[in-house]
N, C-alpha and C positions, 0 to 999 in steps of 0.2 A: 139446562136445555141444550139437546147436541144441535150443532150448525149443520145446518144442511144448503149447497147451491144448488136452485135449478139454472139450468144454462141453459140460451135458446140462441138457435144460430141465425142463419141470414134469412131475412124474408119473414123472418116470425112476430115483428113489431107490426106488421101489415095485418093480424090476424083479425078478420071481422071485415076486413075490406079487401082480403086477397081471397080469390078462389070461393067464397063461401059454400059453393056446391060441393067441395072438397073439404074445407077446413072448417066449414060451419061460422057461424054469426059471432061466436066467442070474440071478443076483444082482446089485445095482450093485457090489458088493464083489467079484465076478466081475471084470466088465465091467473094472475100475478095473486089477484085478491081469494079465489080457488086455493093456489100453491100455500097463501099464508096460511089460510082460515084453515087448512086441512093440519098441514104442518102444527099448528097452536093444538087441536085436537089430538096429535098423536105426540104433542112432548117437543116438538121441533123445530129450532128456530132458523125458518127458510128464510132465506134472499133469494128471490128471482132476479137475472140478468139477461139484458139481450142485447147482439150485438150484431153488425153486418160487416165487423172487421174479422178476420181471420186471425191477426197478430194478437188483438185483443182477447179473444177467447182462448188463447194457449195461452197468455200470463194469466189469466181465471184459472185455466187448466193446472198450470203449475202453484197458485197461491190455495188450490185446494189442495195438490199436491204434499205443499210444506206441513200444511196447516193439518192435515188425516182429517181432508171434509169431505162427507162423503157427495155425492154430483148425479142429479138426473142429469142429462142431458139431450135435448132434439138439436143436434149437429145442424139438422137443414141439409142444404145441397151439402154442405160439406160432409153429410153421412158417407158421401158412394166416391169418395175420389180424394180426402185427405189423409196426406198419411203425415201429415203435420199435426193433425188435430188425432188421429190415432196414434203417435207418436207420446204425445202430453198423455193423452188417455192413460196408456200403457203405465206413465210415471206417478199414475193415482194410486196413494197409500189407503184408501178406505174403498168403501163400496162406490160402483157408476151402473147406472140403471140407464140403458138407451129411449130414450121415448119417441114415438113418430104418431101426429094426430091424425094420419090416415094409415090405412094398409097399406104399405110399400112395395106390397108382391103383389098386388091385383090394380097395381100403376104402371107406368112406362117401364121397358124392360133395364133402363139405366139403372130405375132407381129400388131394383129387384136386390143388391149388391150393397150389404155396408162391411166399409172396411175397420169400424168400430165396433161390433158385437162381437170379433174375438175378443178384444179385451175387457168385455160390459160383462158384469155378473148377473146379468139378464135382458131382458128386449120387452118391452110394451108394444104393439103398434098396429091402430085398426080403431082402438078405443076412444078415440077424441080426447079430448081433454080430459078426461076420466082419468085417461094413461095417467096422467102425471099424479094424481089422488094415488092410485094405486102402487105408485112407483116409489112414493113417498113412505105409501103405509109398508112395504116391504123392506126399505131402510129403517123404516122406526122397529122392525120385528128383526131386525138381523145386525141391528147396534154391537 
C-alpha cells in the first residue's frame, strides 16, 4: 500500500466550528475519517496531520520529502504568503496536490494568490471536502 500525507495547515483543526458558512459542518475528525476511508478504497495508506505551527509542517514537508511520499496539502493562511512552506514544497520528490475547502478566488482579494501552486502538480479548490477524496484519487491514478 503506497503512503500518502494529507497536511492541513493552521485554523483547519477548527473545522465544523470555524466559519461553517464557509467551511461547512465537516469536523477535522470528519475530514481525517473521509481521507482514510477514501485512501483504504483506492490502495492508499493516508495519514492525515494537522498543525498551527509553521516549523512543524515544513519538517512533515521535508520527512515526505526523504521518504518520495506523495502530499495533499491545505496550507491554510500559509497558502498566500509562505515561501517557507513553498520552499519544502518545491523539495517534494513525489506528487503534491494543493487543496482549499472553499473557492479562494471568489474570497478576499488576499487570499486570490498562492504561492504554492507553482510547485503543486495540481489545485483543488471550491469543492469542500470532496477536494481532498478527489485529490487522493488522482495520486492513486498517477502512482
Amino acid at each position: 500500500m503506497s503512503r500518502v500525507f494529507v497536511l492541513n495547515g493552521p485554523n483547519l483543526g477548527r473545522l465544523g466550528a470555524r466559519e461553517p458558512l464557509i467551511y461547512g459542518s465537516t469536523t477535522h475528525a470528519d475530514l481525517v475519517e473521509l481521507c482514510v476511508k477514501a485512501g483504504q478504497e483506492l490502495g492508499l495508506d493516508v495519514e492525515v496531520r494537522q498543525t498551527d505551527s509553521e516549523g512543524e509542517m515544513i519538517g512533515w514537508l521535508h520527512e515526505a520529502a526523504d521518504a518520495e511520499i506523495p502530499v495533499v496539502l491545505n496550507g491554510a493562511a500559509w497558502t498566500h504568503y509562505s515561501i517557507a512552506i513553498r520552499d519544502a514544497c518545491s523539495q517534494l520528490t513525489s506528487k503534491l496536490v494543493e487543496v482549499h475547502i472553499s473557492n479562494i478566488h471568489k474570497r478576499e482579494e488576499f487570499r486570490h494568490h498562492s504561492v504554492i501552486s507553482a510547485v503543486a502538480d495540481g489545485v483543488i479548490a471550491g469543492l469542500g471536502v470532496t477536494g481532498y477524496a478527489l485529490a487522493l484519487r488522482w495520486i492513486a491514478e498517477h502512482r
